[in-house]
C-alpha positions as CSV (number, residue, x, y, z in Angstrom):
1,X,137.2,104.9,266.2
2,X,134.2,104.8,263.8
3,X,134.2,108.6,263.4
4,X,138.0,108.6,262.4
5,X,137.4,106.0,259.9
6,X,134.6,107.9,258.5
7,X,136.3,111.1,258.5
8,X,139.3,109.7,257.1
9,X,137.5,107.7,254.6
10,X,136.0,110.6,253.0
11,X,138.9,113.1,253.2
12,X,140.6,110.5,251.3
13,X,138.0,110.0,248.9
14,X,138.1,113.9,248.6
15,X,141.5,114.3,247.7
16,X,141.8,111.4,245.4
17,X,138.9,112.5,243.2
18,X,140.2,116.2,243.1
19,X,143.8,114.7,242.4
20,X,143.0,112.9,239.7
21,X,140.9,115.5,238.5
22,X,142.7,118.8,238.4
23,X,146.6,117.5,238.6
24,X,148.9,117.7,235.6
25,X,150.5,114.6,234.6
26,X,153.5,114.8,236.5
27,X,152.5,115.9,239.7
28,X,150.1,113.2,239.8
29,X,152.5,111.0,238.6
30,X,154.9,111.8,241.5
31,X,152.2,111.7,244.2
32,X,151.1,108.4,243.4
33,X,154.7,107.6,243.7
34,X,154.6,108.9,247.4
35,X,151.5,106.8,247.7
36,X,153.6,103.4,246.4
37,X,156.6,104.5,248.2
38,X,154.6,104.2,251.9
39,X,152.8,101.1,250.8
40,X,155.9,99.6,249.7
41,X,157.5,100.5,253.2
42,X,154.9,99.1,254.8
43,X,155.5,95.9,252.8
44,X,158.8,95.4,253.4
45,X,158.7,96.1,256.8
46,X,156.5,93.7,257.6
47,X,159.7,91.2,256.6
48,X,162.4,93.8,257.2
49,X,163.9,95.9,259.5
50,X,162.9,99.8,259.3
51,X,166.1,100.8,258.0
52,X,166.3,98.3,255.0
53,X,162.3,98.5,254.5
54,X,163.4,102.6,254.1
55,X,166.0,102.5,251.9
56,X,164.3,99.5,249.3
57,X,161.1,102.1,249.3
58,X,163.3,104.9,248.5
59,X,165.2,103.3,245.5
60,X,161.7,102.3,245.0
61,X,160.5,105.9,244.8
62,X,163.6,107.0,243.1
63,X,163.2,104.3,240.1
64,X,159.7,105.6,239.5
65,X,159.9,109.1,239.5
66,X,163.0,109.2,237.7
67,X,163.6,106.8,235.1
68,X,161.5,106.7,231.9
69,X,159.8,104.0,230.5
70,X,158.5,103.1,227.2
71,X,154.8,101.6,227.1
72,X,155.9,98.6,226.0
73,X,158.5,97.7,229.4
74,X,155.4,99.2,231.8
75,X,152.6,96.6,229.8
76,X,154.9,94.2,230.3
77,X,155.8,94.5,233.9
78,X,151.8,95.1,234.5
79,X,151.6,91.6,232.8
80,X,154.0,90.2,235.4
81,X,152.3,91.8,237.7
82,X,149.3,90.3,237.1
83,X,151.0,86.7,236.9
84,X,152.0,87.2,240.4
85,X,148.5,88.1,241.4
86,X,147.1,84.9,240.2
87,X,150.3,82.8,241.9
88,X,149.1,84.9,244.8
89,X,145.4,83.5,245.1
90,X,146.8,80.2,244.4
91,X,149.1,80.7,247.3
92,X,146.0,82.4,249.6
93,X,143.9,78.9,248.9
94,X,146.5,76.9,250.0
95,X,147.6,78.7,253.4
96,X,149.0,77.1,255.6
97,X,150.3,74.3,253.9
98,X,152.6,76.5,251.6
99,X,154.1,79.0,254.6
100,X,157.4,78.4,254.7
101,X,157.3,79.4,250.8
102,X,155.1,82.5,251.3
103,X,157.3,83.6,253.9
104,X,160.8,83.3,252.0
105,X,162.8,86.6,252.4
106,X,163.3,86.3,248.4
107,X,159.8,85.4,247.7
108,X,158.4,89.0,249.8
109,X,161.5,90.8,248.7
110,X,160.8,90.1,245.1
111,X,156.7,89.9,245.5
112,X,157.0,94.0,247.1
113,X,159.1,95.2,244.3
114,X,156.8,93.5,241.3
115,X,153.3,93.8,242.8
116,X,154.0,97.8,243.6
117,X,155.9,98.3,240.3
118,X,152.8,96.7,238.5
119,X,150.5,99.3,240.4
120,X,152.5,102.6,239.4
121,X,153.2,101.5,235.7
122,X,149.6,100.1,235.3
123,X,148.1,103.8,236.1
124,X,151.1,105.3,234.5
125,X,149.4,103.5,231.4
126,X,146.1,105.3,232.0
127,X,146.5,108.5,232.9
128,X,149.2,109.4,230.1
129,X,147.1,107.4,227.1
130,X,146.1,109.6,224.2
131,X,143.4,107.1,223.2
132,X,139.7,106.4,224.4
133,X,141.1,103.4,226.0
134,X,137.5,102.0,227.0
135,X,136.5,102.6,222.9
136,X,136.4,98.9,222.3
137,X,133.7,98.9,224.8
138,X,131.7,101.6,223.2
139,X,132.7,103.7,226.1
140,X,134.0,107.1,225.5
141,X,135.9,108.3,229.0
142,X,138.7,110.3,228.8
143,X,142.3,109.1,230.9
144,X,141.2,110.8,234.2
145,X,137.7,109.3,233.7
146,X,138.9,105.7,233.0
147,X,141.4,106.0,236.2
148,X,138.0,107.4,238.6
149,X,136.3,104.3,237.4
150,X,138.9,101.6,238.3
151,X,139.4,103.4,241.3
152,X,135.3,103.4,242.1
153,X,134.9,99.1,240.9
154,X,137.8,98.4,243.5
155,X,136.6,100.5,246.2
156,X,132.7,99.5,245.6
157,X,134.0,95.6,245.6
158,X,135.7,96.6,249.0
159,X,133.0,98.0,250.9
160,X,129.9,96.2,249.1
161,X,131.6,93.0,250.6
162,X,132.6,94.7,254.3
163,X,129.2,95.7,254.9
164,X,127.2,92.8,252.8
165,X,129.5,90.1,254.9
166,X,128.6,92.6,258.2
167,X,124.9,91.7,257.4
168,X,124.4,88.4,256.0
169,X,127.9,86.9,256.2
170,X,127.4,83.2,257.8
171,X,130.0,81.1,256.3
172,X,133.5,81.8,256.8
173,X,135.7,82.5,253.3
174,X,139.5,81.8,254.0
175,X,138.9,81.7,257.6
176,X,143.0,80.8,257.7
177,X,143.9,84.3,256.6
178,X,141.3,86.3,257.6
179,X,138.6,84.7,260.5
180,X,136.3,87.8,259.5
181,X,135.5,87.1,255.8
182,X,132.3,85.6,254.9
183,X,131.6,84.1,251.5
184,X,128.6,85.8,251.6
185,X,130.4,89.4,251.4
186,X,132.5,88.0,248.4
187,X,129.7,87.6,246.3
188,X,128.1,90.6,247.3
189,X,130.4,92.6,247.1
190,X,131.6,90.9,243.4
191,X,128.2,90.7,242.6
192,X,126.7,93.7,243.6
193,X,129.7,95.7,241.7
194,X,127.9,94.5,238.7
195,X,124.4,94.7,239.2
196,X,125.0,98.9,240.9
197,X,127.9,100.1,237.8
198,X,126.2,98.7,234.8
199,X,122.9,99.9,235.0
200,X,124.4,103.6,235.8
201,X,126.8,103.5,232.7
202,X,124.0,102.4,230.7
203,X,122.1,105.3,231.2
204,X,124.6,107.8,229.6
205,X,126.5,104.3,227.0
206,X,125.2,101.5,224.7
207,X,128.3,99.4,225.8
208,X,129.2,96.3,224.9
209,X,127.4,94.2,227.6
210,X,129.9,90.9,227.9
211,X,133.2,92.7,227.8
212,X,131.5,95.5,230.1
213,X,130.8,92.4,232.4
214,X,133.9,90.5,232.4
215,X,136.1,93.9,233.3
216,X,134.2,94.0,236.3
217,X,134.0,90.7,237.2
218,X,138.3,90.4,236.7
219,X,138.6,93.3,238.8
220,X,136.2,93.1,242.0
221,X,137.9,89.2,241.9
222,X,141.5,90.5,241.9
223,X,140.2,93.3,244.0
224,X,139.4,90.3,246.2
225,X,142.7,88.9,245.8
226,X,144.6,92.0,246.9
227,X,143.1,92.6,250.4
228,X,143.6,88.9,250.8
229,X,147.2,88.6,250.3
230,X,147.5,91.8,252.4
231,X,145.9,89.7,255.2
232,X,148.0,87.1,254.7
233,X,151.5,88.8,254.6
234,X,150.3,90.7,258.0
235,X,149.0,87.6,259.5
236,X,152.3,85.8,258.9
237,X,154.1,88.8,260.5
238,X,151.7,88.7,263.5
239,X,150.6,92.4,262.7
240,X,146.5,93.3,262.6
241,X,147.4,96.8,260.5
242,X,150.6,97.9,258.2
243,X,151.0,100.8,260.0
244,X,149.2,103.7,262.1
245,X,149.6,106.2,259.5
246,X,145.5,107.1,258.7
247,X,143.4,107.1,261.7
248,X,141.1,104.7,261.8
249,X,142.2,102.9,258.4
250,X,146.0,101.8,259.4
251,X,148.1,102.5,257.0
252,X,148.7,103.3,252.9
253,X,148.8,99.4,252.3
254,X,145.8,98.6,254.3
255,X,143.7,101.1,251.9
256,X,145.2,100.2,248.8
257,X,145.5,96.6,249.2
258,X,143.0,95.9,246.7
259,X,144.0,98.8,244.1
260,X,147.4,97.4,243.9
261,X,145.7,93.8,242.3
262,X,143.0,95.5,240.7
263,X,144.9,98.0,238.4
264,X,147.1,95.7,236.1
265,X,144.0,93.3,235.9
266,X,142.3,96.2,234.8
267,X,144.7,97.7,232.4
268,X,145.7,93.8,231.0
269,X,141.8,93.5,230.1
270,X,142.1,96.6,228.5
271,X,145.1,95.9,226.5
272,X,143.7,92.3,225.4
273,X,140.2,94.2,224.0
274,X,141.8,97.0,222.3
275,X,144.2,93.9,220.5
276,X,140.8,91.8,219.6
């Protein structure tokens, strides 16, 4: 089980990088739409019944890939998206009390749409910007650059906090959503995020140090956030894994729980520099 995982784990890590690296625009494009068309499934099925949970990630897929959209209508849905997010912790802090509401078919049904629509439109915004979009930070990373970086802060926060709470974790953090949390692998792995990116980026950038900081911080948080809520739509559907689709992992949702929070916090951040 432990060699799959690893295995898996850095296959996928392979072809992400090399993805994001060498693709054109649209192809990427289209195969992160694949990638938010299986998570989306995996969503909706954990409410619905395979057929419906096929065709909504289809229309899904077909909306995406398909329909063009102005800057202004993706910031705004990422925006949204991000709302949700927060009305998402809220709801993880006070679980069980609020399950009937978390478990609404409306509430899921319109949660999967916004939170996977944030996603896609939120890298849609990087990787097809003309502009230095870290440039208020005194950061000069091109589009593919500033996309490998979100993707490396979410990932960091992710396994920083599995293996820190593995180590040291003592005291349980939202033990009603997920028993093996420890609050000592969220502030490692929040923490830690910090203290291993920013002294690396200020070998090769004189950044600005606070804004630097508090991009970080908002994603490895919402990072945080996105696994959680994963846990908690899986533990009200009784289901350990979204699916068996990566060995050792489970499925697309499992791995990009925390991307899908991450990347509008990320790209609002931006956004709300760039306007300052």
């Amino acid at each position: 089980m432990e060699l799959n995982r690893v295995v898996s784990g850095i296959s996928m890590a392979l072809v992400i990088a090399l993805s994001v690296l060498f693709l054109s625009n649209r192809t990427l494009s289209i195969l992160i739409g694949i990638i938010v068309c299986l998570s989306a499934w995996e969503f909706f099925k954990l409410r619905f019944s395979t057929e419906i949970s096929i065709l909504l990630s289809i229309l899904l897929f077909l909306s995406l890939v398909y329909f063009s959209f102005g800057v202004s209508f993706q910031l705004t849905i990422s925006s949204l998206g991000f709302l949700l997010w927060i009305i998402l912790g809220v709801l993880i802090l006070g679980f069980p009390h609020n399950k009937n509401f978390v478990q609404n078919i409306f509430f899921q049904f319109f949660s999967g749409f916004l939170i996977h629509f944030s996603f896609y439109f939120s890298l849609m915004l990087i990787i097809n910007s003309s502009e230095l979009l870290l440039e208020p930070l005194n950061i000069q990373l091109s589009s593919r650059a500033v996309l490998l970086l979100l993707i490396t802060l979410t990932a960091l926060t992710d396994m920083l906090a599995y293996f820190g709470g593995k180590k040291f974790g003592k005291r349980k953090f939202l033990p009603n959503i997920s028993p093996n949390k420890t609050f000592e692998g969220f502030i490692i792995g929040i923490l830690g995020t910090c203290l291993l990116v920013m002294p690396i980026m200020g070998i090769f950038y004189k950044y600005v140090f606070l804004k630097l900081l508090f991009i970080i911080l908002v994603v490895s948080l919402f990072s945080v956030i996105g696994d959680a809520t994963a846990s908690l739509f899986k533990r009200i559907s009784g289901v350990k894994d979204s699916s068996n689709l990566i060995p050792g992992h489970g499925g697309v949702l499992d791995r990009i729980d925390s991307h899908l929070a991450s990347a509008p916090a990320f790209v609002l951040m931006i956004y709300i520099f760039k306007g300052i």
